[in-house]
N, C-alpha and C positions, 0 to 999 in steps of 0.2 A: 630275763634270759630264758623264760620257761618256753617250750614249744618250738625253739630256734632249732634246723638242721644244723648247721654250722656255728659254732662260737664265733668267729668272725667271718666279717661279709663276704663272702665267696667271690673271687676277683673272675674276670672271665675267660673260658678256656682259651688255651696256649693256642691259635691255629699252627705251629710250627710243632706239635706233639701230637702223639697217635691219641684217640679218644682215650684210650686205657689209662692212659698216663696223666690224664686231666685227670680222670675218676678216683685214680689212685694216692694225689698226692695227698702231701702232708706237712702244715705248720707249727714250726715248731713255738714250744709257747717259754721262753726263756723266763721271761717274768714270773709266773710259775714255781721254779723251780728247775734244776739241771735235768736233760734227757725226759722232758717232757712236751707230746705234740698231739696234734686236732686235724681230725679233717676237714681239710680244705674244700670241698664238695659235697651235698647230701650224698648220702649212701642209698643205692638201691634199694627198694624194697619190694618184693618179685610179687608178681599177682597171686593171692591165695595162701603166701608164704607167711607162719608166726613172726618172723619177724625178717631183718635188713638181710643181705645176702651172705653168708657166710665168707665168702671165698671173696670177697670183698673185703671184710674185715683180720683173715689171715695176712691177705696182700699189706693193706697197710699198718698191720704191725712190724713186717717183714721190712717195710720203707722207713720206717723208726728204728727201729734196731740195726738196719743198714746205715744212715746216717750216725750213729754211735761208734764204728769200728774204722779200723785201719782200713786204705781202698790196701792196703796186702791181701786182706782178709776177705774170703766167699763163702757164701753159705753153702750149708751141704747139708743141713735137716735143720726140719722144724719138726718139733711135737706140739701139737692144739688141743684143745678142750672149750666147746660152747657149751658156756654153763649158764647163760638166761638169752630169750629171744631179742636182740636191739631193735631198738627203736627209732624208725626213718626221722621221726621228729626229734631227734634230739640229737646234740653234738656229741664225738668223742672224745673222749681223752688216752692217748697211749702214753702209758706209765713204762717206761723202760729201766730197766735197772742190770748195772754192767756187772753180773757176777762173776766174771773171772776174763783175764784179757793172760794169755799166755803167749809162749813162742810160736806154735805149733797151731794153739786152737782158742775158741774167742765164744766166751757164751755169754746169753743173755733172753731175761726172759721182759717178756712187756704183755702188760694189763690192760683190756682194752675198759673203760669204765664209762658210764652212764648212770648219772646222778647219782654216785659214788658208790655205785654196788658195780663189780667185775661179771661181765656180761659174757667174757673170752679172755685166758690166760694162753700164752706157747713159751716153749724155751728152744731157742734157735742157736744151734752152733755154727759156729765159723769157723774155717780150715785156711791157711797160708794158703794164696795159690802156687803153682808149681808150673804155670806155663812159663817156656823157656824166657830166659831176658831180653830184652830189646839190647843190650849191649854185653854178647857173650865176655869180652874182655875185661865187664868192670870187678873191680877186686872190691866191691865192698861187702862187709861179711854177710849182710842177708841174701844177697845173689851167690854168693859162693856157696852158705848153708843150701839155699833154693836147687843150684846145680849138683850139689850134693845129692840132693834129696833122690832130684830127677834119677841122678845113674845108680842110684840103689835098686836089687833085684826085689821082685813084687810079683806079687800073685795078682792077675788081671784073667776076667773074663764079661761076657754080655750079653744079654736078650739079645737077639736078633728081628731084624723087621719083619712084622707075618709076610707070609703069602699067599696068592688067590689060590686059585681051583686049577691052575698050570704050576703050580712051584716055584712063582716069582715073586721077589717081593713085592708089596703094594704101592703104589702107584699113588702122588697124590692130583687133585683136581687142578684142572686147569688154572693159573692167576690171575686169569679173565670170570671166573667161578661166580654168578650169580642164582644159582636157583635153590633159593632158600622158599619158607613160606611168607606169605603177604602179612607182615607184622605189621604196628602201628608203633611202634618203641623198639626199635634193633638193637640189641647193646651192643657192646664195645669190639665183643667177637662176633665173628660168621662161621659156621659148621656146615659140614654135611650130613644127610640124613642116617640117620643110627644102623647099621648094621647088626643084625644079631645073628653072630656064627653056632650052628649047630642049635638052628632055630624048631626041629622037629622034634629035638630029644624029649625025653618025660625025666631028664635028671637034668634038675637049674645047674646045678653046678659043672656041668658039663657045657654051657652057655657061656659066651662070651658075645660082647660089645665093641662094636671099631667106631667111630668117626673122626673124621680128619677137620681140625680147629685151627684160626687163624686168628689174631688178634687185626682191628680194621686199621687201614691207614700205615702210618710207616714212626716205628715207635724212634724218640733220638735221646733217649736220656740212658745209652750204653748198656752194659750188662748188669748192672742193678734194677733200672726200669724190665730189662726182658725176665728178669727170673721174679719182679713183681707181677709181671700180667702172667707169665705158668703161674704164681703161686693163685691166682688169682680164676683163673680158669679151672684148675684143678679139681676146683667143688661143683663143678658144673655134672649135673645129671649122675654126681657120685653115686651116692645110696640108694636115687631112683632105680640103679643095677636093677635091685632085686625087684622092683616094681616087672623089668621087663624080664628076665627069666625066670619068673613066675606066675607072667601077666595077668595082673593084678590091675584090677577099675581103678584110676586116682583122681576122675572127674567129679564136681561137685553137684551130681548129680546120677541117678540109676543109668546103667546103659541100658534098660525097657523102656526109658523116657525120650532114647535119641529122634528117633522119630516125630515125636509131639515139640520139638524145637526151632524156634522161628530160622527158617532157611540160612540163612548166613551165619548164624551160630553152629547149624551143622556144617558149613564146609568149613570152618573155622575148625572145629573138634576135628573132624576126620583128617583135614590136613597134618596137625600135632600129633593125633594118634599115628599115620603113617610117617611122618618127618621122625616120630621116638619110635620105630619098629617093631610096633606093636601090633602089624597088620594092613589090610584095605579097606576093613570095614567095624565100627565101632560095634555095630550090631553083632558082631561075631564076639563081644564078652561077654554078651545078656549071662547069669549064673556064674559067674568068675569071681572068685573074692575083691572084697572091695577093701583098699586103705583110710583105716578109720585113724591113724596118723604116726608120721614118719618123717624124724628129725635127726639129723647131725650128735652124735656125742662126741667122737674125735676126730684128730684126722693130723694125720703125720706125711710130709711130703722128702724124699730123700732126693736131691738136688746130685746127680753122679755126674754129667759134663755143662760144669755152670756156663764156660765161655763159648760153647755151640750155641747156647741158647737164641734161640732168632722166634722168639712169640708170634710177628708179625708176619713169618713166614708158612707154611703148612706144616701143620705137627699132627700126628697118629698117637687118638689116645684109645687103648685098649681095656676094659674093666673086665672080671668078673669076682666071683663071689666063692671062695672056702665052704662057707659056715652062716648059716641063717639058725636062731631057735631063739626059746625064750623070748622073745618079741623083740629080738636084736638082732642085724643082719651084721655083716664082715664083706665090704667087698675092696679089692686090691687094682690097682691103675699100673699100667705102663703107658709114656708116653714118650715117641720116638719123633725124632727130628725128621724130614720128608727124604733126608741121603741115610736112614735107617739108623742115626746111632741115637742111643737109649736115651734120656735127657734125666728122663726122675722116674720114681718109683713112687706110688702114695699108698696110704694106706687108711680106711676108715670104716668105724664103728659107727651102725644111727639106729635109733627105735624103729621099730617096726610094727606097727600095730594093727590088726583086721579090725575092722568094723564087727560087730556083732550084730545076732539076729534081733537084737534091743538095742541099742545101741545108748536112747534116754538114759537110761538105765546106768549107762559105764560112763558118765560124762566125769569127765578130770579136767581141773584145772590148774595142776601142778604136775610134771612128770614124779 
């Protein structure tokens, strides 16, 4: 079984399900043992990247732990921890275990593992939902507690959708929207190019990031699958934040070199570097600190309207960054639905590391 992406044969994708949703799934492995499951498809493994894709392996922990609870019950956080790089070559195993199943609320934490060392741990709570009843008149006591709930008085309020440079909110791309860059492996989502607001300032933290995110195709496995592909999307260019409101080199390679590059590799580079809004021209970072490496430690996603959730439609997600030191950045996500209401809130921790003028010198092989 050594070297297998999958423990079993990977069946082939659904065409009647959005790409994400192939990518995402998850078998469960009964024989095993109870509340234990594999993925179903290799896992990404991003060019350049220590290991599988993070945000890949949140998602289907999140698709484990969703198959364990009441369909009463919807998530409304996760807390993560990546504590070793995964390995494209080798299968998962999500270890779930039902720590507490209450009226109100439903936790559970699940172990992502790779040749039996835990690679990613989260503990995911679930809340009742409280959307109204399909049959206001039935008198059974969970709708009645549920209608209860509803007319109880609550403190509510909410981000609001940014606006441009007129005072309106932002506007998403057309759903005919194709101008991305010329890739050779598209994944699962489409974006638009990075915006960085209050891109003149000499204070990062006064920076922020928009781009508008869609998951391809048209997702059908309901509101479980859409809050699988946000959880999923969510680690998308997280911590790289700080790479751009600091702009900071992250090519493997000097920008003094761009020039000495066989032609196609440079419009290759200069397209990414403009599509991550980090400029027109690479040449313009020659002297810029360079990231000598920069990884995920946590990352907590706060799920506030599970049943809007529409992945496969246009969503605004917002980043910036508190607090960067110690060679540890802090940066914060909103991500709004495209009719402006707030969907989730994230939140993540990741190394941040300069390059040094030796760099030989600093080589680590263990955070």
């Amino acid at each position: 079984m050594a070297d297998r992406t999958t423990l079993l044969r990977p069946p082939p994708n659904d065409p009647n399900k959005a790409p994400i949703e192939n990518a995402l799934d998850v078998t469960e492995l009964a024989v095993l043992g109870p509340n234990i499951f594999t993925n179903t498809h290799p896992p990404w493994h991003p060019p350049g990247a220590r290991g599988i894709y993070g945000g890949a392996v949140i998602a289907m922990c999140l698709a484990a732990a969703q198959r364990t609870v009441s369909p009463d019950f919807v998530v409304h956080s996760c807390h993560c921890y990546f504590l070793l790089a995964g390995s494209s070559e080798l299968p998962i195993l999500f270890h779930v275990e039902q720590v507490r199943d209450g009226r109100s609320f439903a936790t559970r934490t699940v172990q992502a593992r790779q040749r039996g060392r835990c690679i990613f741990t989260t503990t995911i709570s679930f809340t009742v939902r409280t959307e109204p009843s399909s049959s206001p008149s039935s008198s059974s006591a969970s709708g009645s507690g549920r209608q209860r709930q509803q007319q109880q008085q609550q403190v509510s309020h909410s981000s609001e959708m940014p606006c441009d440079a007129d005072g309106k909110p932002l506007q998403p791309p057309p759903d005919d929207y194709s101008d991305e860059p010329d890739l050779s492996n598209p994944g699962p989502f489409q974006g638009t190019k990075i915006e960085i607001v209050n891109a003149g300032s000499d204070k990062p933290g006064e920076k922020k990031t928009r781009q508008w995110i869609r998951a391809r195709g048209k997702i059908a496995g309901g509101m479980p699958a859409h809050l699988e592909a946000l959880a999923y999307v969510s680690d998308s260019y997280f911590i790289g934040t700080i790479t751009r409101i600091h702009k900071l080199w992250r090519f493997p390679f000097r920008a003094e070199e761009f020039d000495s590059l066989p032609e196609d590799l440079q419009r290759k580079v200069k397209s990414l570097h403009q599509w991550e809004g980090m400029g027109e021209d690479p040449r313009e970072m020659v002297g810029q600190p360079v990231i000598g490496m920069m990884v995920s430690l946590d990352h907590t996603i706060y799920f506030h309207n599970p049943s809007k959730v529409r992945a496969d439609e246009w969503m605004l997600n917002e980043m910036e960054s508190p607090w960067a030191g110690d060679g540890r950045g802090v940066v914060t996500q909103k991500i709004f639905s495209k009719d402006g209401t707030l969907l989730a809130t994230c939140v993540q921790e990741g190394l941040v590391r300069l390059q040094q003028p030796n760099p030989e010198e600093r080589k680590e092989s263990k955070l």
